[in-house]
N, C-alpha and C positions, 0 to 999 in steps of 0.2 A: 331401485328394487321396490316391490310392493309392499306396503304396510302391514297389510293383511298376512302376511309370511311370518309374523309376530303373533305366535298366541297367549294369550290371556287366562290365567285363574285366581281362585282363593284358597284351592285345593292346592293342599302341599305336595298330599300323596298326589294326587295327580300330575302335580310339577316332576314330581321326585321321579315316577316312573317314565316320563316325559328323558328329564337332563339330568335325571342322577347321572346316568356312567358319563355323560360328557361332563360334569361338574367332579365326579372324582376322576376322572384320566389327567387331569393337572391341577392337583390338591395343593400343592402351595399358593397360586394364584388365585383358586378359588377357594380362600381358605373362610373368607368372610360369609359367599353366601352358604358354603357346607356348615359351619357354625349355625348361623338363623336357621337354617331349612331344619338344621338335627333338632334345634329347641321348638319349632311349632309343631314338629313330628313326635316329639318326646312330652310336649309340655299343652302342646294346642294352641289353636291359633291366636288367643288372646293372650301366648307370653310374651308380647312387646307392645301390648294396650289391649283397647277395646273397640277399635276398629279395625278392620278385618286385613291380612297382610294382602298385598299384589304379587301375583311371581307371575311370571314369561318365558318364552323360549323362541326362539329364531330357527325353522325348520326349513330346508330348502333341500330339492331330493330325496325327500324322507330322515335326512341328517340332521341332528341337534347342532347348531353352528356357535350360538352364543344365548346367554340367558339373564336375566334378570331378577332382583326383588325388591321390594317398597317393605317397611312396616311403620305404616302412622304413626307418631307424625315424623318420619326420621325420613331421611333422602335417597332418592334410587341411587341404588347400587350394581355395577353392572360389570361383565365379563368387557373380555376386550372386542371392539368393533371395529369395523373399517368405518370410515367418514360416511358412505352409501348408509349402512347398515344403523348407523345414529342419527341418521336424519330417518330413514322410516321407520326406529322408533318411535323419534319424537315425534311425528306426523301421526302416527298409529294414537297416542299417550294424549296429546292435545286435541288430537280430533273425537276422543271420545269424551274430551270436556275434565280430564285429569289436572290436577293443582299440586305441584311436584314443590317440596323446598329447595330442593337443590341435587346435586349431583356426586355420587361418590365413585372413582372407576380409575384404572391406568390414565396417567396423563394425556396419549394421544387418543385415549376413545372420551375421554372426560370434557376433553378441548373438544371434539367435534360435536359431542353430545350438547353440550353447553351453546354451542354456534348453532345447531338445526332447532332447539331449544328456542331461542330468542328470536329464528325467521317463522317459527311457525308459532309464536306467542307473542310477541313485541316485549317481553320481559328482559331486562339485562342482567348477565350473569356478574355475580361478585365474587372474585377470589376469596376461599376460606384458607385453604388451608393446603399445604403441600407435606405427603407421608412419603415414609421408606420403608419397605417392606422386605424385611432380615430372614433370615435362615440359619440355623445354628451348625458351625460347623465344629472344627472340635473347643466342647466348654471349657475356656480358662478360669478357674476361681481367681479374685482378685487376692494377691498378694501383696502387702499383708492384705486379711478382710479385717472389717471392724470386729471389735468385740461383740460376742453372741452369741446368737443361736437361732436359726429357723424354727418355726413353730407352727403346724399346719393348726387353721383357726377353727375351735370348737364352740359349743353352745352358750359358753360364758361370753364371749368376745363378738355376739352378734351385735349390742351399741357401739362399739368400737368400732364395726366392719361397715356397719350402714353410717358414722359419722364421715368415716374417711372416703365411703363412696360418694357422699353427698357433694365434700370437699374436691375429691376427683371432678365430679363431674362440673362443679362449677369452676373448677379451675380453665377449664378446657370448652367453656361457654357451651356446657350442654344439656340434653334432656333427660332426666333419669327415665325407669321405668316409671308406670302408674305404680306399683307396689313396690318400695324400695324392701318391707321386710320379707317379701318372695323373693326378690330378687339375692338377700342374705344368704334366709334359709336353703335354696337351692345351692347357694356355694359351699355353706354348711355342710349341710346333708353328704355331698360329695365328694368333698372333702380340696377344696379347688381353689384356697386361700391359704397363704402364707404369711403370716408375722416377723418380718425378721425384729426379735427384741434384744435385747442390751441384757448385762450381766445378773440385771436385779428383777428382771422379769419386765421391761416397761415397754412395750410394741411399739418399735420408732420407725414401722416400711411394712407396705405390702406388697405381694403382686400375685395374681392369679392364674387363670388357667380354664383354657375351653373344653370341652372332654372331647375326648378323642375318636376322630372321624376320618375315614378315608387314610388312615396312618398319620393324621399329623393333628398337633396342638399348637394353639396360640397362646402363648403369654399376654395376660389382660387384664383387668388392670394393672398398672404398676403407681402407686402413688404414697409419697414420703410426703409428709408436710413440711410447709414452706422454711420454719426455722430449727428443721432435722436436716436440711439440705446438704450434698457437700462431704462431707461422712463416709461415705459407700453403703449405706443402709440398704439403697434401692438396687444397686446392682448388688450384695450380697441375698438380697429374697430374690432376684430375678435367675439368679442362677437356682438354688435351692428349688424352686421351681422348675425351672429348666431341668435339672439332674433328677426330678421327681416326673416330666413328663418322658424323657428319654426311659425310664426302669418303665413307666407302663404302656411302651412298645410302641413309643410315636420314631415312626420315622423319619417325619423332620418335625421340627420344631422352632415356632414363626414370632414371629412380632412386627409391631407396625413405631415407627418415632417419627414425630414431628420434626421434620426438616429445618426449622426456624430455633429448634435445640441442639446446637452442638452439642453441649454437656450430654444426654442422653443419646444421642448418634457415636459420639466415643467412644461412652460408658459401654455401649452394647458392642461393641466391634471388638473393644477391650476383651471381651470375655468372648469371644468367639463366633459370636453373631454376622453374616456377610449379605454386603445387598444383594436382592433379588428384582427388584422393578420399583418406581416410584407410582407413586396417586397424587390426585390433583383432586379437591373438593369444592365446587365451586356452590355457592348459592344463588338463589332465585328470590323473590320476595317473599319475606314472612319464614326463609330458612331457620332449620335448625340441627345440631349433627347430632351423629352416628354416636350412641354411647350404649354400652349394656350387652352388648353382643358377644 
């Protein structure tokens, strides 16, 4: 197919009016790039740095077929493609002289993208990381749950909130935003973080939440520190969350677990969570992943 069949912006709204309705007609699968598109569209296009994001669409017929987005310095992200359709991509992406870290997409578009990748660059793609991507079906609280209480996180708890983001993201060898206290304050503000704390008030779990788009929310982050582990801290906020996006009218309700975690692929199935499709994330030199979204 022709590369050129791929087009190119910086314009969200432009994107948006382009592959909005083919990006929400299958809101679970593109639950990632409706997430980013709602926050450049809501927040501008410097809320994932200071360099400008890339977004695409694949038109053939007049039809939206598949689409894309970059935000520096984080990895493209991409709907599902046939093998044709990822190589003139990557053909399109390389020949305008573009420096990708990596790749984040369904395992069979991710595998092709990654292969037309390294014939049209000579770069070798390195395994990062393989997701599973859940959908909630009916929520189980754990029984017993720990001792506590969910606590949706207010303005006294913004060190607390940007310690353990920090923690998250290093956990998970990633990039924060440039502004970790925007990045707070907007979870703040709207109320999109959960505490699950202990009897005496002491915050031992988070997990958060994307606002809601197209009918559905992702759970995001979710992170306990390392010697709170074990517990149920994390799956009792994850639900609490969960039960807080279901009341304000998501109709599904998503998440993404590292595959190389049993303990967290359980934990989440435990409570009602069922596979929906795997991701494959591979890198390129000088990658770096996907956090903040």
């Amino acid at each position: 197919m022709n590369p050129d069949d791929w087009h190119l912006t910086e314009d969200v709204e432009a994107f948006l009016a382009r592959a909005g309705d083919f990006l929400r007609s299958r809101p679970a699968l593109h639950t990632v790039p409706l997430t980013v598109t709602e926050a450049l569209r809501t927040r501008g296009a410097s809320a994932y740095g200071t360099e400008a994001p890339l977004l695409g669409w694949l038109a053939r017929a007049g039809e939206v077929r598949a689409a894309f987005f970059r935000t520096p310095p984080r990895r493209l992200s991409i709907t599902p493609l046939t093998p044709a359709e990822a190589d003139a991509l990557a053909a399109r992406l390389a020949g305008l002289g573009h420096v990708l870290p990596g790749v984040n997409a369904d395992d069979d578009t991710s595998d092709a993208f990654a292969e037309a990748w390294a014939r049209h660059t000579g770069l070798t793609p390195t395994l990062h990381e393989r997701e599973r991507l859940y959908r909630l079906g009916a929520l189980t609280p754990p029984d017993p749950a720990p001792e506590g209480r969910g606590r949706v996180v207010e303005e006294q708890d913004r060190a607390q909130l940007m310690l353990w983001y920090r923690e998250f993201v290093a956990a998970i060898g990633g990039t924060a935003p440039s502004d970790a206290r925007a990045w707070a304050d907007t979870r703040i503000a709207d109320g999109r973080v959960t505490f699950w704390e202990t009897p005496d008030g002491t915050p031992v779990s988070m997990a958060g939440a994307t606002p809601l788009v197209a009918g559905q929310i992702r759970v995001a982050p979710v992170y306990t520190p390392a010697h709170l582990r074990g517990r149920g801290y994390g799956g009792a906020a994850t639900v609490e969350v969960s039960r807080a996006a279901l009341a304000a009218g998501a109709a599904e309700v998503l998440l993404f677990a590292d595959l190389a975690n049993p303990t967290s692929n359980s934990l989440y199935q435990r409570i009602g969570y069922r596979p929906v499709i795997d991701f494959t994330v591979y890198d390129f030199p000088a990658g770096a992943r996907d956090v903040g979204v």
